[in-house]
Phi, psi and omega in degrees: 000136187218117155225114189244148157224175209260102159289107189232028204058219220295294208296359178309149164200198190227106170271130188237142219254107178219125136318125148087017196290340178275318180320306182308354208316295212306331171261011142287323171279331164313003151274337200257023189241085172286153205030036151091001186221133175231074180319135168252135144242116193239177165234166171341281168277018155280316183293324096023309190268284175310300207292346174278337162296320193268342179267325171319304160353281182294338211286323197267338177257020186064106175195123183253111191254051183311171185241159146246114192232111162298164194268141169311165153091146197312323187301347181288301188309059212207153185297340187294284179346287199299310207274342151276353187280327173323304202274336154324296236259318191279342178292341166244038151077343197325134165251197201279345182266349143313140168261153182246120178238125188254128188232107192116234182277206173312327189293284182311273184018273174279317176326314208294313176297299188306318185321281187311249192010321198246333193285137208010072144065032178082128200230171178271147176223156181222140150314103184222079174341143140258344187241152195304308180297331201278300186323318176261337178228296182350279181313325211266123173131320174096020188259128180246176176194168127228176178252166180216113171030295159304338155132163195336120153064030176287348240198097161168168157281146143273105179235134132353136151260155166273001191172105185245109171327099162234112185243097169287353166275000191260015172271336202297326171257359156285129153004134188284339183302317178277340147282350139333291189303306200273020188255323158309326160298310194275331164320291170348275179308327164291325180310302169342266180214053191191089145323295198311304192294343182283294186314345183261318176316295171322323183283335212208003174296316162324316186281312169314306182286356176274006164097010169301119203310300210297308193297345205266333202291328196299304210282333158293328161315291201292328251232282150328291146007297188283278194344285162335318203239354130305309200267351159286325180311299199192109176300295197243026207346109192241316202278340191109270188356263211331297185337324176313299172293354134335339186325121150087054147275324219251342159266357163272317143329300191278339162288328176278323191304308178348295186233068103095015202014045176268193176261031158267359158227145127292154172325274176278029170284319197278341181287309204261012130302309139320272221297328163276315177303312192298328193292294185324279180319304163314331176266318186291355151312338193057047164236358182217168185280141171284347184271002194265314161298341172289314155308323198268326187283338168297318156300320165323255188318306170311332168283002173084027180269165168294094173287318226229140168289001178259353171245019154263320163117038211251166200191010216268152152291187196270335173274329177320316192277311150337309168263013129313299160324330191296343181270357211291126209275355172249032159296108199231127178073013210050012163284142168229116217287129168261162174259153184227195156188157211261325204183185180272121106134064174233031222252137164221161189272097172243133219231000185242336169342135144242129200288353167293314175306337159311288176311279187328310175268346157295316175287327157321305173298327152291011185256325212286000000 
């Protein structure tokens, strides 16, 4: 068991790292199951994969867990989603001292969080990740969204989970394309500010995604960890500190609008495509050395990731990929602030881009 927690005052809580920690569910979650009832909301496949180890759990702890099961996938984050889950979650009496527990990725999540955040003016939700990406970041941190027509996570809160549930064996039935994806989180936090842990991530990234027990808990720890100590920092990121992790967010964005935010990109294919575009664009900037970038894409791709827009599969100009960014939610004053980087775990807040130079080193990537 590995527990960290997130210091946030009042709003404070504990992520917790365990194998077989969902067989634990039902006495780990039992403070948050007021009158004995704890609702799951899931999707399909996950429920399917998951859902029967956690209900057995709670089942075994008298804890009455109806389920709710969303359609798979980024579209469940749409207002229809939210307003059926809603009009669900009220069909079961949920009150305002009730939890909510959302079980799989990023998608559940966040849905689950925005739910709670708004359902009768907020309720509690508790975290129980299933996938690499929700596991090292997703869950951790308070960001809820849906996306809406204008583009990715236009539309949410910052709210708390009261507790977050990290089981590294529910990685075990994932698609090896979705530890990929969510293998792009952890690489992160070393480009960000930890070299060290990118180096390690270069040594032992292989091992992981083959599912190796010591590398997946090291790398979900450390990972959790960068996360926790960001977001004690600046919360609602206001201070700059949070804004880091966005790193290749703001050119990965504008790849998923690109195609349609389906599953022809995943999320994290497209950040760590951002993230070798930001290195890149950062060297043609004169801000970073080509071998720090070259090193980060070489790792990218040796992880079976997208380095490239032709291996995003992507085919757009550059202003087409620009005025996407124009919806981009962290946009201010019509500035749109880049993670940029100096070296590997050297990454800054640049408030000065100009996006024609932008548009410009995009139609240049597309040539390459």
């Amino acid at each position: 068991m590995i527990e960290i927690p997130v210091a946030l005052g009042a709003r404070s809580y504990v992520v917790s790292i365990a194998e077989g920690g969902l067989d634990e569910a039902g006495t780990r979650l039992a403070p948050y199951a007021a009158r004995g009832l704890l609702p799951i909301v899931t999707d399909a496949h996950v429920a399917a994969a998951q859902l029967p180890r956690l209900a057995a759990s709670l089942a075994a702890a008298g804890i009455a867990a109806p389920v709710l099961t969303l359609p798979p996938g980024e579209g469940s984050k749409s207002w229809g989603q939210l307003e059926a889950l809603l009009d669900g979650l009220l069909a079961l009496g949920i009150e305002r001292g009730d939890h909510i527990l959302a079980l799989g990725g990023g998608v559940i999540g966040d849905l689950v969080g925005f739910a709670a955040s708004i359902l009768k003016r907020g309720c509690g939700f508790v975290q129980v990740p299933t996938t690499l990406l929700a596991q090292v970041d997703s869950s951790v941190g308070g960001k809820t969204a849906i996306n809406t027509r204008a583009g990715k996570n236009l539309v949410g809160t910052f709210y708390q989970p009261a507790h977050v549930l990290i089981d590294p064996t529910t990685l075990d039935s994932l698609p090896a394309r979705e530890r990929r994806a969510g293998y792009a989180e952890v690489m992160k936090y070393g480009l960000i500010d930890d070299p060290a842990f990118f180096a390690w991530c270069e040594a032992e990234g292989a091992a992981l995604l083959a599912g190796d027990p010591a590398a997946r808990r090291h790398a979900i720890a450390t990972s959790v960890a960068a996360k926790a100590r960001i977001v004690a920092a600046d919360e609602r990121e206001t201070g700059g500190t949070r804004a880091l992790l966005n790193l290749g967010h703001t050119f990965g964005h504008a790849l998923e609008a690109e195609t349609g935010f389906s599953d022809r990109l995943l999320h994290g294919e497209a950040v760590a495509c951002g993230m070798a575009l930001a290195f890149r664009f950062s060297v043609a900037q004169g801000l970073c050395a080509a071998e720090d970038a070259a090193r980060v894409a070489a790792h990218i791709a040796g992880a079976g990731l997208p380095a490239t827009l032709a291996e995003a599969g992507i085919a757009a100009s550059g202003e087409a990929l620009v005025a996407h960014m124009a919806h981009d939610k962290k946009r201010e004053a019509g500035r749109l602030p880049f993670l940029l980087a100096r070296g590997i775990g050297r990454t800054f807040l640049a408030r000065d881009v100009d996006l024609t130079a932008v548009a410009r080193f995009l139609d240049a990537e597309a040539a390459r």
